[in-house]
C-alpha positions in Angstrom: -8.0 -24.4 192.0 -9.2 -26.0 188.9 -7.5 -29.6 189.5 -9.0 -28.8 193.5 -12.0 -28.5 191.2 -12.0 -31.8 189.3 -11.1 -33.9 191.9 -14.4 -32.5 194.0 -16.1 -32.9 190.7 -14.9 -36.6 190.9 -15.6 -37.4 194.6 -19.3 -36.1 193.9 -19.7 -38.3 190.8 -19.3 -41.3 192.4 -20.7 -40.5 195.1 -23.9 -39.8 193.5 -23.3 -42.7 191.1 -23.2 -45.2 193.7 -26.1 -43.5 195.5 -28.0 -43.8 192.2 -27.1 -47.6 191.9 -28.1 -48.2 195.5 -31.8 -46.3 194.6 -34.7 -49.1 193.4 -34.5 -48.5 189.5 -35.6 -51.6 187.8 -32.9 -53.3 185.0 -33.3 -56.0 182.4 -30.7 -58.5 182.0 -31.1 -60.5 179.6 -29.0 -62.3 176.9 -28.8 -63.2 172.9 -26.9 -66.0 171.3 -23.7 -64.5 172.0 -23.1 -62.2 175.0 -25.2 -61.0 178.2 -27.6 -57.4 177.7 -28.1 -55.1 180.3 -30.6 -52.7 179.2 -30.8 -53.4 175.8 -26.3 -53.4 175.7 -23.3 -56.0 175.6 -22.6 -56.5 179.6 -19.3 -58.2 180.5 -20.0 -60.0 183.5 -16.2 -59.5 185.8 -17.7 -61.7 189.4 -15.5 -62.3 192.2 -16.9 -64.8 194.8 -17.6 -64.9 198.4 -19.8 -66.5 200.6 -21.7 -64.6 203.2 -21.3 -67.6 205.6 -17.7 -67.7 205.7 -17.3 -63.8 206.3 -18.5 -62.4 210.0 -20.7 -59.9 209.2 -18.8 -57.0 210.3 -16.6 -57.3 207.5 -18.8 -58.2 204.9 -18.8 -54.4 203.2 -15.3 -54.6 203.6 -14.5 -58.0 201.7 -17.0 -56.6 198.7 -14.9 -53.1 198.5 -11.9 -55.5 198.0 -13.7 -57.2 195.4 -14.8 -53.9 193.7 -11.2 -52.5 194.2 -9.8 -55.3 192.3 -11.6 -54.7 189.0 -14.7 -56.6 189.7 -18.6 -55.2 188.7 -20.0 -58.4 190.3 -20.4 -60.6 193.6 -21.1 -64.6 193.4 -22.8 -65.6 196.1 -23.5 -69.1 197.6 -26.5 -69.9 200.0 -26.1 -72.5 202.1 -29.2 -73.8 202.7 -28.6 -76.1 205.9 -26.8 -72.9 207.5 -30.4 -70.9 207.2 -33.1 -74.2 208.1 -31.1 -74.9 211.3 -33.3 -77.7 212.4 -36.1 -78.7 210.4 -38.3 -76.0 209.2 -37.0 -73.5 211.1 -35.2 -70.7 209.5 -33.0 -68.4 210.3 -32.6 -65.2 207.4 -31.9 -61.9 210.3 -29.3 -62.8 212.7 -25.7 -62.3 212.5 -24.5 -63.2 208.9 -27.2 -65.5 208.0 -29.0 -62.2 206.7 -28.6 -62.7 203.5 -30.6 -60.3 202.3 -28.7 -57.7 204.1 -25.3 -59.2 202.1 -26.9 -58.4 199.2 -28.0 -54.8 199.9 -24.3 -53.9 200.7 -23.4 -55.5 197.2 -25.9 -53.0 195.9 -24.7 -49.6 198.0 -21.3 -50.8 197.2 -22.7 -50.7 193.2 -21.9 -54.5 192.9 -24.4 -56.5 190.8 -25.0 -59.9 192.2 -25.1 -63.6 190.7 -27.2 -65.4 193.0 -26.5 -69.2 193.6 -29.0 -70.4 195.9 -28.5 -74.9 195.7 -30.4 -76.4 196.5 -26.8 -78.2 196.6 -23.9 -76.0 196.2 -20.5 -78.1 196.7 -18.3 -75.7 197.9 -16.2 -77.7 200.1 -19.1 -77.0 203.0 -20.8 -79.4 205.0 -22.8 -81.9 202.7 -22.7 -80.0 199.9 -25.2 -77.5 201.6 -27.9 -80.0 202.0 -29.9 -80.2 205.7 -28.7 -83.5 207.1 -31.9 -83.9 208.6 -32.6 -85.2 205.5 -30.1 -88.3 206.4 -32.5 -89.6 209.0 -34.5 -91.0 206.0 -33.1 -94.7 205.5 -33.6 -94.7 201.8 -33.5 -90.9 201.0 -32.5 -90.2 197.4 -30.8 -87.0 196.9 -30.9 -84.1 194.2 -34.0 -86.1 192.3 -37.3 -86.2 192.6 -37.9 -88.0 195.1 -40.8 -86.6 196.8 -39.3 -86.4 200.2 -36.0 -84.9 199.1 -38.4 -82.3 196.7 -40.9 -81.6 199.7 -37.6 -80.5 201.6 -36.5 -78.3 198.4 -39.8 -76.7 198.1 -40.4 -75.7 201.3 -36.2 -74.1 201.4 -36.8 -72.4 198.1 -40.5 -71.2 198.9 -38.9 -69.7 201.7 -35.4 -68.3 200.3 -37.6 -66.7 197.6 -39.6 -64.3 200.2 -35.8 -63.2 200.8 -34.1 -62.5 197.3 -37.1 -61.9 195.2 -37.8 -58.2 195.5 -33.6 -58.1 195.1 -33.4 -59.3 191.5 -32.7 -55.9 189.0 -36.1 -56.5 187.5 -37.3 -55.1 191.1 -34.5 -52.7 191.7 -32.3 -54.8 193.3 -28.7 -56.1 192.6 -29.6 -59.8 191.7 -28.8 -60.5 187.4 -28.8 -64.5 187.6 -30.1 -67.3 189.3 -28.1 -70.5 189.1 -30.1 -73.6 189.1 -28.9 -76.0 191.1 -24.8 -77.0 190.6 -22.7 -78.7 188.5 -25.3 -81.4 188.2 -23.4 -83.5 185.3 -20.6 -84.4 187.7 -23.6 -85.9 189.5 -27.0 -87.5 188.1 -28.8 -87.4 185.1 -32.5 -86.1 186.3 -33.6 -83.6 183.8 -36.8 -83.9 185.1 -35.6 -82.8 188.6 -33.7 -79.5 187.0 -36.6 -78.2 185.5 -38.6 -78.6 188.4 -36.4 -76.7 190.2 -36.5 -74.0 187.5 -40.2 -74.0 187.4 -40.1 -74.0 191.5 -37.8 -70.7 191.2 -40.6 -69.1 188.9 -43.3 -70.3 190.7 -41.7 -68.1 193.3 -41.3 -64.7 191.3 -38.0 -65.5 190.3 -37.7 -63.7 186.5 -34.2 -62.9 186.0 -32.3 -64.9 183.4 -31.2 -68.8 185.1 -28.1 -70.4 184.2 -26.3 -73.6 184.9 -22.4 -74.8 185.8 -21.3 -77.8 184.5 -17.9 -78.9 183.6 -16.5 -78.3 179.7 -17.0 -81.8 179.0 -20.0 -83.0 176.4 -21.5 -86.1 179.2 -21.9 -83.1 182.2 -22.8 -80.7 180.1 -25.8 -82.7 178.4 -26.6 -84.1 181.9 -26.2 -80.6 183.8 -27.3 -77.9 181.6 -31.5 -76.9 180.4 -32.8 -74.9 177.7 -33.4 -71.7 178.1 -31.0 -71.2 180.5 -27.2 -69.8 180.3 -24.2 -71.9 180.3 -21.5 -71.3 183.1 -18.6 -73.8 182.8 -16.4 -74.8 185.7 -14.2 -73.8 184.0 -13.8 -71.8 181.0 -10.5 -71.0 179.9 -9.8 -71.3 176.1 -11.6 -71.8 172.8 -11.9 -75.3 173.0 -14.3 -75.0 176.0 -16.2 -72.7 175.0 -16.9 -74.4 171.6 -18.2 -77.1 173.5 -20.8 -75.5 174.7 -21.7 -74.0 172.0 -21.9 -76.8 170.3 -24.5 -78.4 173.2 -26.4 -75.6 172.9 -25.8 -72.7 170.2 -28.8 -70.5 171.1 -27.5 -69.3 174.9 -24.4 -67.2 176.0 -21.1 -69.1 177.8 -19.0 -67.8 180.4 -16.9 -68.8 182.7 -18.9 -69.4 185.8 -15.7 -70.6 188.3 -12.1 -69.4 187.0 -9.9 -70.6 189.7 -7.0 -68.3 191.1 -6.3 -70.9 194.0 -7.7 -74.0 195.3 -9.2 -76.1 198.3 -6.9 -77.9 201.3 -7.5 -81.4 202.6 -6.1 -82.1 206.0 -2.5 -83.5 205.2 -2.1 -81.9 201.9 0.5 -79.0 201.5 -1.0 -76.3 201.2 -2.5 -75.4 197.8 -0.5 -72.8 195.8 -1.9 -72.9 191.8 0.0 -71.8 189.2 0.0 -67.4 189.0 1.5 -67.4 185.4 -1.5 -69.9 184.4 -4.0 -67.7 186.1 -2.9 -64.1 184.3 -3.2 -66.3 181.1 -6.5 -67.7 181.7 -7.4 -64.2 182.7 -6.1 -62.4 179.7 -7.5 -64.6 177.6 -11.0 -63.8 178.9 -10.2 -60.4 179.2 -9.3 -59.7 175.5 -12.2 -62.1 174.4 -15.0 -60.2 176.4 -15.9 -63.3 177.8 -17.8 -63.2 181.3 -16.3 -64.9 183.9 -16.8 -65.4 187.6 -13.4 -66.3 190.0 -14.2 -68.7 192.6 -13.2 -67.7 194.8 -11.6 -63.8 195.1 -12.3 -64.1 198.8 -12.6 -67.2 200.7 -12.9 -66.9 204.3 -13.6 -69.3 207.3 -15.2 -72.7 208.0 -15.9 -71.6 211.1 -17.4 -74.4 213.6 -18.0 -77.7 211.5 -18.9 -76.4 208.3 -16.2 -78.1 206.5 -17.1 -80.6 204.0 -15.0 -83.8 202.8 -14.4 -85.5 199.2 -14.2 -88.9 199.0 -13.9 -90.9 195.1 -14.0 -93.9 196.7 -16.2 -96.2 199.3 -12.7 -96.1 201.7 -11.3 -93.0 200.5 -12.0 -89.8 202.9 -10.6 -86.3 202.5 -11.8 -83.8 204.8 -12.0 -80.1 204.2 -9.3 -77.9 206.6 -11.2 -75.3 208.7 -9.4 -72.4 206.2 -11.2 -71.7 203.5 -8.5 -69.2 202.5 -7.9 -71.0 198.7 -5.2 -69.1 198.0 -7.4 -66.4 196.8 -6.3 -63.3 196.1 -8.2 -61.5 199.2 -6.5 -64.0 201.9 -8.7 -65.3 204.7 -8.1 -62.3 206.8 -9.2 -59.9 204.3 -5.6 -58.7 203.0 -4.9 -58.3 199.7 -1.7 -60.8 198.4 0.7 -60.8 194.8 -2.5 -62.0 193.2 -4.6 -59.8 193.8 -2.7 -56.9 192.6 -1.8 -58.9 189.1 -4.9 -58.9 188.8 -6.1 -55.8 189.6 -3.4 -54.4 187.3 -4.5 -56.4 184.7 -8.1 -56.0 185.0 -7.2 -52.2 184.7 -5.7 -52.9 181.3 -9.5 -54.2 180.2 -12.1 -52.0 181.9 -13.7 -48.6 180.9 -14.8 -47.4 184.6 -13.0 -46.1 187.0 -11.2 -48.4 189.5 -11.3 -47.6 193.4 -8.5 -47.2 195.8 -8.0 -50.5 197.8 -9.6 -50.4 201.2 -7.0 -49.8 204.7 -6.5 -53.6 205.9 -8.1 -54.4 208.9 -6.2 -54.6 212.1 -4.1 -57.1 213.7 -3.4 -58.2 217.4 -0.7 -60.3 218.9 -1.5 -62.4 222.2 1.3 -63.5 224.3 1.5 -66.5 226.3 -1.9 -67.7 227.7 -1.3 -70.2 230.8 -3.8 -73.4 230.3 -5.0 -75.9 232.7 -6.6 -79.1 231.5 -9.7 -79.2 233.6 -12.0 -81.9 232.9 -12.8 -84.6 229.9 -15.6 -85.8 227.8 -17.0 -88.0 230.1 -16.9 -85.9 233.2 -20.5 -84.3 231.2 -23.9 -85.9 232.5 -25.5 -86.8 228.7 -28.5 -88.6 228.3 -28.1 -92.1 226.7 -29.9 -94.4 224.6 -29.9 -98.1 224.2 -29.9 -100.0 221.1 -29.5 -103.2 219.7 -26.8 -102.2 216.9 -24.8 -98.8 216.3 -26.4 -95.8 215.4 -25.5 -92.8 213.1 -24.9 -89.3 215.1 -27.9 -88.0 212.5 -30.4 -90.4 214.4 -29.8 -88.1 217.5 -30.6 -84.7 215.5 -26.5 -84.0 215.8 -24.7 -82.8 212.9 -21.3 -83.4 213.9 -19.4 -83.7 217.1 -19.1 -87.0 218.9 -20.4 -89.8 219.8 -20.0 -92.7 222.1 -20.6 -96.2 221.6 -20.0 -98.3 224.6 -21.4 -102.3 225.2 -20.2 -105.2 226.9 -18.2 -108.4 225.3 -19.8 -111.6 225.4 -18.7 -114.3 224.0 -15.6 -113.5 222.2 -13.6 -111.0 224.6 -10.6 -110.4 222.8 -9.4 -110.5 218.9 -9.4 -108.6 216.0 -11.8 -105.4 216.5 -13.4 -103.5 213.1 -15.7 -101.3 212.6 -18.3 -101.2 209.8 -17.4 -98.1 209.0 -16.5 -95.4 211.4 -16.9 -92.0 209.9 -14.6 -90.4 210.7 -12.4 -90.9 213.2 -12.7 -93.3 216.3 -10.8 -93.7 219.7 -11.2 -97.1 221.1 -11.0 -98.1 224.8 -11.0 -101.8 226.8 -12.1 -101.0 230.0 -11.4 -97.7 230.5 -7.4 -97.7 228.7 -6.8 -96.4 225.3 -6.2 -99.2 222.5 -5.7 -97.2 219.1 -7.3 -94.4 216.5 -9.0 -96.3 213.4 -9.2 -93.2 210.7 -11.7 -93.8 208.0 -9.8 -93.0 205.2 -8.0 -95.8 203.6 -10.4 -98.6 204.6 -8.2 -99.8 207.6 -11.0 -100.1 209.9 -9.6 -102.9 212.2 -7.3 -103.1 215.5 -6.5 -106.1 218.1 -8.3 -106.1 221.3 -6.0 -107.8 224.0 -7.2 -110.1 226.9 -8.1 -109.3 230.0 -9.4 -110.6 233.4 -12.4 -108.7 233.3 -15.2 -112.1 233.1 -17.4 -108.9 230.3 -14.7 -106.8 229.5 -16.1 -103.0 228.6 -15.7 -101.9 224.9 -16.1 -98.4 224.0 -15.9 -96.9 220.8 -15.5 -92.7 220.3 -16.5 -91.4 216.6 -15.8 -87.8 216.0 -17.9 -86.4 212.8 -15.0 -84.6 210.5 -17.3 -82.7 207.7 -20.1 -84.3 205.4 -19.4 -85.1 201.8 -19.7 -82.6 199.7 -19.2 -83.8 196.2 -19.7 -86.7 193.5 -21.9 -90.1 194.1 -21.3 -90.5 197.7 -22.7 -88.0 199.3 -25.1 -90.4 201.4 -22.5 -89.9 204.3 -23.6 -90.1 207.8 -21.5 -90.1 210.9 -20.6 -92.3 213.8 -21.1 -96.1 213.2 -22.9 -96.5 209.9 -23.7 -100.4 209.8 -22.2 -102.8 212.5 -19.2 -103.9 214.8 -17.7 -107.1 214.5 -15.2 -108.7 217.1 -12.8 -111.8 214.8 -16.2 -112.2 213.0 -19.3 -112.3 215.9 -21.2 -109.2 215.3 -21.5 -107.2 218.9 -24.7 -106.2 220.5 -26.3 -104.2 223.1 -25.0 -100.7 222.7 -25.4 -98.0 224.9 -24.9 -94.6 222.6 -24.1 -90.7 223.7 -24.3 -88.0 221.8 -21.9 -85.2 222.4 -22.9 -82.2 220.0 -20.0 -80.2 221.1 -21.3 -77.5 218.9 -21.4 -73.8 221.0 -24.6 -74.1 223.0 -23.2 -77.0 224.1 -19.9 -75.5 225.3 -21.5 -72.5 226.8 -23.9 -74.8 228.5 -21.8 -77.0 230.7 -23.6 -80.2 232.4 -20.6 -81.1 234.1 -19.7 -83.5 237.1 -16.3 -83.6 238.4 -16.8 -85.9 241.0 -17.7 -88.7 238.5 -15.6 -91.5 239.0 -13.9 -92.0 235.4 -12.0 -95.2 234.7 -8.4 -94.7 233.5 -9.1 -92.6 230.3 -6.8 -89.4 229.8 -8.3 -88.2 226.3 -10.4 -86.4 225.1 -9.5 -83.6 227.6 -11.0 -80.2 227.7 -8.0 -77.4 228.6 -9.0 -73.6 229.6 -7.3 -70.5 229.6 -8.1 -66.8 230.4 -6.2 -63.6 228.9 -6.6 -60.0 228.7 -6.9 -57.8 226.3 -6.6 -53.8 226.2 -7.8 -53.8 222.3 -9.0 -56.1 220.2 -8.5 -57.0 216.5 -8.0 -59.8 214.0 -5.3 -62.8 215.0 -4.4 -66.7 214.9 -4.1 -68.9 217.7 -1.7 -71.2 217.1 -2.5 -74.9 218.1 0.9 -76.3 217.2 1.3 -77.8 220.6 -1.7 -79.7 220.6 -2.7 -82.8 218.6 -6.3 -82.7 216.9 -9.1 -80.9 217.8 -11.4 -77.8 218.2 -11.0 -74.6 219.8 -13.6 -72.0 221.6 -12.9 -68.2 221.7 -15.4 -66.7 224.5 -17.9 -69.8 223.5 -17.0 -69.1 219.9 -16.2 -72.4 217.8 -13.1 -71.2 215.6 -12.8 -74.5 214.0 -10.4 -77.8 213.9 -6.8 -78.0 214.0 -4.8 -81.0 213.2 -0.8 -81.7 213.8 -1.2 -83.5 210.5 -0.9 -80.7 209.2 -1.3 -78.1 207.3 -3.3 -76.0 209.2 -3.0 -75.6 213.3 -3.2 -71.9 213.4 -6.9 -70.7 213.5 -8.2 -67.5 212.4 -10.1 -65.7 215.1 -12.0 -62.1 213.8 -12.0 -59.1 216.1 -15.6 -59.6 217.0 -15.2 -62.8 218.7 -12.8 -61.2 221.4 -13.6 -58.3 223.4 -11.7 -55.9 226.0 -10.8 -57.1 229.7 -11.2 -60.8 230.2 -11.3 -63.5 227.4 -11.8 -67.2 227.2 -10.1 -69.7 225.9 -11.1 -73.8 225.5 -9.7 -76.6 223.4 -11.0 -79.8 223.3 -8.6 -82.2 222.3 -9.2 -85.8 221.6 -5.4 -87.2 222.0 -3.5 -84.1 224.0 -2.4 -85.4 227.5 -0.9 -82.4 228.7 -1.8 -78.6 228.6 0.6 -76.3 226.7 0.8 -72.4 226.3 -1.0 -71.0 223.8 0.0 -67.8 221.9 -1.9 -65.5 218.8 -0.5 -63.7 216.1 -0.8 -62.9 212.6 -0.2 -65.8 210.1 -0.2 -66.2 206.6 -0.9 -69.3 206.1 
């Protein structure tokens, strides 16, 4: 009776514990020379990031248990600000998981604290870096400084973001214990001017909790990156060395680790990435026994579902998109299992910590999907799309598309055959002579020419295809729109007279079909659309596995679950539970090269 006793005792405590965190009582965080205070005592910040974004919203309490359940007191989160302002002063904070506030609750009942890292750039391998790329319609736009049409954007996001996270900060009751201004701003430009802005913007807004900053442990980012007043995070911190650094920039503010690394991010035609484990339990350790804070970007990565991948380019002809995975080789893997990481470091976090540890949550459940039949039923230009005319090429963002497609088709004159390049195609163009296939020009690399042959057409018919593969993300060239950027030249003569279609492909414009299938189409088998139908007596988490098709996107019941690629790695996509339901199911897959449809099958994959 008496150890029946204690364990009720024990069930009530945290119960009430946890209620008692969830309950509005205002905290000061604050900080000293050395170390973080909450209430007035030494606080060891122990973070484990995920992005609301990345995480269908059904699982979001879930993924934070896992954190909590691992050793961690506190959730880093990243805002995306272009996945809220969805077109151009409109925003969207309350549907699905773009309520962000509601993320941050659930942190709170789960009795998670919260580092709050709101951009206005971010990085994070997503789409431009987070930035609105309405914003790229501006010919001479200047980003992350003060220029006044970049800041008017900035104002109005964090004016608005504010109405959302203010009453969460622990000074109000909330969660929230940091604000990060802006991110790893050294690796960038050298504005102080625009870093305090943004810092007096955030206050302007009721933001009081302590800010901090993320730079890289090196003296040139950190002097460029980092403000007064603020603490310093450093991408990473892992040993003394680093950590005197900062201290040496700046002596009077605390340092921690604000991204510790337990895996790493996937380019299309990379292996995938698989960090060192020994190196991580040492990094670890040593933060562990030094009572330094730390934050590990990521614990839980999730999904770039639709075209919220970004790219990395180092380079004006190098190009490195993001795959649609975001899994990182975290230790909570995309589909919310936990892998050998995350129980080293559970059991070593265990060695460390004073509270109480939580079981790990069940894992959610799986499905497998036998063979789906598929019939290729139509192509791109069997869909009636308005067109525009225009003297010279035009970037996708000129026709208030993010990504996609787009056509660019005009008629040669003059020279009719000859050495074809484009100046620049971003990302990836199909090219067609009257209707036949000629070649794929791939932005990255700067190869951006091909032969066009002769024909006995007296204006032979030129048409270009761009498909947008994921914004820039990172570093100085981040002015990155899609489609044609500049010009086309034909063995030097610079061609004219385009006529230009914009094919969002995004999911209203799946689930809205304009099609025609008695258009007369001339020759051109690509860019096929392929369907397939399947049914299901349960539902659950799986992977459809495009390994039979080429390169392209696939839509789950009008869902966009991302790109796949035979070039590898990735051409299995995760698909949650929520995007399938029981009885009848859809599937479509636009691919830009496949000729002919192949089965399709779903299981569990770890990647």
């Amino acid at each position: 009776m008496k150890k029946k006793s204690s364990i009720l005792f024990l069930i009530l405590f945290h119960f009430f514990s946890s209620q008692l965190f969830a309950q509005s009582i205002k905290h000061q965080f604050s900080f000293n020379k050395n170390e973080f205070l909450l209430d007035g005592k030494p606080f060891q910040i122990m973070s484990g990031e995920m992005h609301p974004a990345r995480i269908p919203q059904e699982y979001w309490r879930h993924r934070i248990q896992m954190a909590k359940a691992m050793g961690c007191n506190t959730i880093a989160v990243y805002i995306f600000w272009n996945y809220h302002e969805i077109k151009e002063n409109v925003f969207d904070f309350t549907t699905s998981n773009k309520n962000i506030a509601a993320f941050i609750k659930i942190c709170q009942e789960e009795g998670m604290w919260v580092l709050l890292r709101p951009g206005p750039y971010v990085c994070a391998e997503w789409d431009f870096g987070g930035l609105p790329t309405y914003l790229l319609k501006i010919p001479d736009i200047k980003l992350r400084c003060m220029d006044s049409r970049y800041m008017n954007a900035v104002t109005r996001y964090v004016n608005r973001l504010s109405k959302e996270v203010a009453s969460l900060q622990c000074s109000k009751g909330g969660p929230i214990l940091m604000v990060q201004i802006e991110n790893e701003y050294g690796s960038y430009g050298n504005d102080k001017n625009y870093l305090y802005a943004l810092k007096k913007l955030w206050s302007a807004n009721g933001i009081n909790v302590p800010f901090y900053t993320a730079d890289g442990a090196t003296p040139f980012m950190l002097d460029a990156g980092s403000i007064d007043g603020a603490a310093i995070g450093l991408d990473s911190g892992s040993s003394d060395a680093d950590f005197e650094t900062a201290k040496k920039h700046n002596p009077n503010v605390p340092v921690f680790s604000s991204e510790t690394y337990p895996g790493w991010l996937t380019h299309w035609g990379e292996k995938w990435a698989r960090p060192d484990t020994t190196e991580l339990k040492n990094e670890i350790k040593y933060l562990l026994s030094n009572k330094k804070s730390f934050n590990l970007y990521v614990v839980h990565g999730g999904t770039n579902f639709g075209f919220n991948a970004g790219a990395n380019a180092f380079s004006t002809t190098q190009f490195q998109p993001d795959i649609t995975s975001y899994d990182y080789d975290a230790p909570i893997n995309e589909q919310g299992a936990a892998t050998a990481k995350y129980f080293m470091l559970r059991n070593l976090i265990k060695q460390y910590v004073k509270y109480s540890i939580p079981e790990i949550p069940k894992p959610i459940k799986t499905i497998s999907i036998h063979s789906i039949t598929m019939n290729k039923v139509y192509n791109l230009w069997n869909y009636d799309m308005p067109s525009f005319q225009s003297a010279q090429p035009k970037p996708i963002e000129a026709f208030n598309q993010n990504q996609g497609l787009i056509s660019y088709k005009t008629k040669l004159v003059g020279r009719k055959s000859g050495k074809l390049k484009i100046w620049e195609p971003h990302d990836f163009a199909l090219v067609f002579l009257n209707g036949k296939f000629i070649d794929t020009i791939y932005r990255d690399g700067g190869k951006w020419e091909t032969d066009l042959p002769k024909t006995d057409v007296e204006n032979p018919e030129l048409e270009i295809v761009v498909e947008a593969m994921g914004h820039i993300n990172f570093a100085q060239f981040m002015i990155d729109r899609k489609g044609i950027t500049d010009r086309v030249t034909l063995s030097g003569m610079t061609l004219m007279n385009w006529k230009i279609t914009a094919y969002a492909l995004d999911e209203k414009f799946i689930q809205n079909k304009n099609i025609n299938l008695n258009k007369s189409i001339t020759n051109k088998n690509y860019c096929n659309f392929f369907k397939g139908n399947f049914e299901l007596t349960e539902t659950g988490d799986t992977y459809f596995n495009l390994s039979s098709y080429t390169k392209g996107m696939v839509y789950i019941n009008g869902h966009n679950l991302g790109r796949y690629w035979n070039k590898g790695p990735q051409q299995k996509l995760y698909c949650p539970a929520s995007r399938l339901k029981k009885g009848n199911n859809e599937i479509i897959v636009f691919d830009l090269l496949q000729k002919e449809e192949k089965a399709i099958s779903a299981d569990l994959f770890l990647n």
